[in-house]
C-alpha positions, 0 to 999 in steps of 0.5 A: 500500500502507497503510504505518506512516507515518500511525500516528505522527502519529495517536500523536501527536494521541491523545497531546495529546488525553489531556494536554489532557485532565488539564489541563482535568480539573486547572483546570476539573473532571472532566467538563471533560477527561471530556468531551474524551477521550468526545468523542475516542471519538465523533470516531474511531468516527464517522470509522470507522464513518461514522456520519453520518445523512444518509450513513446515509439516502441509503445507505438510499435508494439500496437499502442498508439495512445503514449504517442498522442501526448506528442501530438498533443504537446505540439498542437499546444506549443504551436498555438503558443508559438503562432501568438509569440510570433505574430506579435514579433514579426507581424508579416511572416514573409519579409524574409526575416525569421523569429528570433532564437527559434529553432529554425534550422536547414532542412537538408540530408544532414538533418535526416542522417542525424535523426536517424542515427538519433533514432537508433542511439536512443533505441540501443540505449533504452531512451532519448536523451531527455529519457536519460536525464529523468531516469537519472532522477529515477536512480537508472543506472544506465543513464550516466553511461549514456549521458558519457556516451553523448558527450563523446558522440558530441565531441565526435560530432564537431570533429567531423562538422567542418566537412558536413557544413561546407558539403551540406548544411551551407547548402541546405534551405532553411524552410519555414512554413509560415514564409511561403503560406502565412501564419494560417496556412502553416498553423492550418496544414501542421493541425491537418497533418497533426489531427490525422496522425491523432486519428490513427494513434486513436486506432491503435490502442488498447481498450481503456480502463474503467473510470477511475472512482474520486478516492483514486485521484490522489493515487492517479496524480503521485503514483500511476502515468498521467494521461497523454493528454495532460503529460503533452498539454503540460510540455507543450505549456512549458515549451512556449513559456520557454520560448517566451521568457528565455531560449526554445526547450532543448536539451543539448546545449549544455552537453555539447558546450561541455564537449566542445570545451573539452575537444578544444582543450585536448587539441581535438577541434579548432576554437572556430567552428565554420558556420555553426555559431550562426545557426539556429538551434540548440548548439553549444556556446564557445566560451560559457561553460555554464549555461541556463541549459545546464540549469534546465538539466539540472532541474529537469533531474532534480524535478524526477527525482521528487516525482520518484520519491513520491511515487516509489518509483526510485529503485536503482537496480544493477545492470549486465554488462552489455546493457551499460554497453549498449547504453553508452554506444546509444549515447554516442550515437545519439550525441554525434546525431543530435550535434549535426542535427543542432538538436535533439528530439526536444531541440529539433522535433518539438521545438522546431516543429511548434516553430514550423520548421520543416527541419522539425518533421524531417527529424520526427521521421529519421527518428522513427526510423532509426528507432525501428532499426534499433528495434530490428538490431537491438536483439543481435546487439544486446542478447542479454535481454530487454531494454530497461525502461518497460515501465 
């Protein structure tokens, strides 16, 4: 039986979180401790709602549609929000401008190449990168092995960029719906498509469960999943608030300015990388090792783990060897895609896509792709069983 034991400590991190939050505010400005507490609210909602891409999608392979309709929910949220923000700022799409700070990125093979190696790294590593970080708070034992492998598939990522920008990213269009159809035709056109794939979710999924009684509500809120529904209004509400107060929701940032600043130091990239410092996206900053990213980070691991607490959910287990293995080659794997790609599922795919960036939906494919491809190979990789997030 669920008992109030958990609920104090949970009290407890929530409390530090919200004063480690004022102090940030007082020594290193607003969006510092902003960015703390927006990721809290990320952390306990993805650990609630499981809103991990690759759980998302193997649910969706494995017949059940319904985990997937909080994406699509999230986006149908975050793009409403978006259009608002954007409409206010650049009130005429198609003076060839674009808004600022979005994620807004070139639309070309790289992109593609990216997702799909993304795809199969989270699928080898049992999680997307955002998966990774609130299973952290979660006391997984394959996330740190994962998030090491993305540093290194970070670093691996801006020692090969120079060749991919000159060949291709310097010549990819960057396409953003609203310039060739105005903000109605755009927020129409991703509605339709978003609304048919909700149709098709709709199709694919179990029978559900009977009513839930007013006595389970407290139960429903700290312990079991939370509706898709809820799960994506909630990270499509984040999404704009983020936007609006400081930078697009991603995760990356952070990783890749560490990376960078470790290959620079060892001599294994120059200090100027050609053409990445002007694009849009969740990219490194040269010379600034903390960033309000890292504070998002930090907060979305520490907001897990309260939800964790709460809902019992915190249980460190050992893994076999070839699990951690298959963690961390995913991680470089997923780092090396996400750096070329200027982001990751929640850099590109979400952020871009509420955005209309046509890089966001070449992504959300890749990705889905190469998660099948993990799916198919996963088992001849990693004999040893199962990935580990079921749950």
């Amino acid at each position: 039986m669920h008992t109030l034991l958990p609920y104090g400590p949970a009290a407890l991190v929530l409390c530090l979180i919200d004063l480690a939050a004022d102090r940030l505010q007082a020594g290193m400005g607003a969006t510092a401790g902003f960015s703390l507490l927006l990721g809290a609210a990320l952390g306990i909602v993805f650990q609630r709602g499981r809103f991990c891409f690759q759980c998302i999608f193997r649910d969706l392979f494995d017949g059940d549609g319904r985990p997937a309709q909080s994406i699509v929910v999230a986006l149908l949220v975050g793009m409403l929000g978006y259009w608002l923000i954007f409409s206010a700022w650049l009130p005429d799409p198609q003076t060839g401008r674009l808004p600022p700070g979005a994620h807004i990125g070139p639309a070309g093979p790289v992109v593609i190449v990216g997702g799909m190696v993304f795809g199969l790294g989270m699928g080898l590593s049992g999680a997307c990168i955002s998966g990774h970080l609130y299973r952290l708070g979660e006391g997984s034992v394959r996330a740190p092995f994962a998030l090491v492998g993305a540093l290194l598939g970070f670093a691996l990522g801006f020692w090969s960029w120079e060749p991919l920008y000159t060949l291709y990213v310097s010549r990819a269009p960057v396409r953003w719906l609203p310039q060739a159809l105005g903000y109605g035709g755009a927020m129409a056109l991703q509605a339709a498509l978003l609304l048919a794939v909700a149709l098709f979710l709709d199709r694919r999924r179990p029978p559900d469960k009977a009513a839930l009684s007013a006595s389970s509500l407290p139960r429903r809120l700290l312990v079991e999943r939370w509706p898709p529904v809820i799960a994506g209004t909630i990270v499509g509400l984040i999404g704009v608030a983020a936007y609006f107060r400081m930078e697009p929701l991603g995760v990356t940032r952070q990783i890749g300015t560490l990376a960078r600043a470790g290959a620079e130091r060892l001599d294994l990239i120059p200090g100027r990388l050609v053409g990445l410092d002007g694009l849009a996206g969740c990219i490194s900053r040269a010379g600034q090792l903390l960033t309000d990213n890292g504070l998002l980070i930090g907060g979305i691991v520490l907001g897990s783990f309260a939800a964790a607490l709460a809902a019992g959910a915190f249980r460190p287990a050992r893994q076999p060897p070839g699990k951690l293995a298959s963690a961390l080659f995913g991680g470089v794997l997923m780092g090396w895609g996400a750096m070329v790609s200027l982001g990751c599922t929640v850099g590109v795919l979400l952020s871009g896509i509420m955005a209309f960036a046509e890089a966001g939906w070449l992504f959300l494919v890749a990705t889905l792709i190469g998660s099948y491809a993990a799916r198919i190979l996963e088992p001849s990789i990693n004999p040893l069983g199962q990935q580990e997030m079921t749950r």
